[in-house]
C-alpha positions in Angstrom: 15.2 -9.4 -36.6 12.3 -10.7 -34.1 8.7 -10.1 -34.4 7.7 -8.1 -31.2 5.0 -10.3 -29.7 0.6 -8.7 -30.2 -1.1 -8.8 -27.3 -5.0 -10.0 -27.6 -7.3 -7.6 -28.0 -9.3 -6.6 -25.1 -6.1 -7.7 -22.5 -3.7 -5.7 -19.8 -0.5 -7.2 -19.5 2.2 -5.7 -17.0 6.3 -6.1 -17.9 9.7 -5.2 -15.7 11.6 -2.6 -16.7 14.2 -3.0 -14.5 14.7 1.2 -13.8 14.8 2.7 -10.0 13.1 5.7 -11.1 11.7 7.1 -14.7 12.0 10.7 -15.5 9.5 12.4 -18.0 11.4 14.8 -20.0 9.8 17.5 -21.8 10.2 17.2 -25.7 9.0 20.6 -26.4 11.4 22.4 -23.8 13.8 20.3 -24.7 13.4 21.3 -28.7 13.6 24.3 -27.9 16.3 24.8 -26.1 18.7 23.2 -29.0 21.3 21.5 -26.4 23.0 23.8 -23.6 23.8 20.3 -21.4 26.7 18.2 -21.2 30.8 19.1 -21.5 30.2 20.9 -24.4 26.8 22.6 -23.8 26.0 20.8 -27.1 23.9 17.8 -25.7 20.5 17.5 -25.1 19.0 16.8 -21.8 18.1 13.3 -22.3 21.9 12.7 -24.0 23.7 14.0 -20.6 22.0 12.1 -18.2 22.3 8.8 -20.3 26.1 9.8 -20.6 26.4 10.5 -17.0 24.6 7.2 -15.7 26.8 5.3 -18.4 29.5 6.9 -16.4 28.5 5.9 -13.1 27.9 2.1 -14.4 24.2 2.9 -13.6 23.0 2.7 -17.0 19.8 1.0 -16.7 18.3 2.4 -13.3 16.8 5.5 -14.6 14.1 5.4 -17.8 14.7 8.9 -20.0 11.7 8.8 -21.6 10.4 12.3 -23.9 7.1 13.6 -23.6 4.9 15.8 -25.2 4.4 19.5 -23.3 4.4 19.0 -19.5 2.7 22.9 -19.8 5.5 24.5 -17.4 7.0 26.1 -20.7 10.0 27.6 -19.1 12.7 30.4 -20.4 15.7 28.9 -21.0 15.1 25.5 -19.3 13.8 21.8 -19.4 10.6 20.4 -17.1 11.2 17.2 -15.9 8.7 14.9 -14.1 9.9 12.1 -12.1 7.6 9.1 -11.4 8.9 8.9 -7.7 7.7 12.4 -7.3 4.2 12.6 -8.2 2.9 16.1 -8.2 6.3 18.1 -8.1 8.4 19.0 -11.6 11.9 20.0 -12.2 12.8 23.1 -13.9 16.3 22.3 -15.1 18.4 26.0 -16.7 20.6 25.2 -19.4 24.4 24.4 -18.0 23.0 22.1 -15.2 25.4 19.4 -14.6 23.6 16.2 -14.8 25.1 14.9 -11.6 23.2 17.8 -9.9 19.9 15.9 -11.4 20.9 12.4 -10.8 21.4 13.6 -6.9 17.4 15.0 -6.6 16.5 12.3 -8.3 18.1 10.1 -5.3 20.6 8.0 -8.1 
């Protein structure tokens, strides 16, 4: 296993990631939720939209990263922020296909 490289103290250093787009997934919403995505409504969020970009051999274009509370806090759903959207959030109901998001998010 490699040593991940330290950085200086005191420096800023930028790095590709390679991804089109990142989405900003709430962890809380997500929690508490307990699944509802995917085939089997068993998936989480995050777990559908990797699966369906794995898919579409577009694995690597969109970062799924979790977040702590985005402060939308809806019933039965999952905020997502996208970083080519600044200012607008997606409220996502359980049993959304994750094609549906991949197509507002322009993937």
């Amino acid at each position: 296993m490699s040593k991940k490289p330290k950085a200086p103290p005191g420096t800023i250093t930028a790095t590709q990631t390679g991804w089109q787009d990142t989405a900003f997934i709430c962890r809380k919403c997500a929690r508490t939720l307990d699944g509802g995505f995917g085939e089997d409504g068993k998936q989480t969020l995050r777990q559908a939209l990797r699966d369906a970009l794995r898919r579409r051999g577009q694995r690597g274009r969109l970062g799924l990263i979790e977040v702590a509370c985005l402060g939308i806090c809806p019933k039965g759903a999952v905020t997502i922020g996208l970083a080519s959207a600044p200012g607008h959030f997606l409220v996502v109901a359980r049993h959304t296909q994750a094609e549906a998001i991949l197509a507002l998010a322009r993937l």
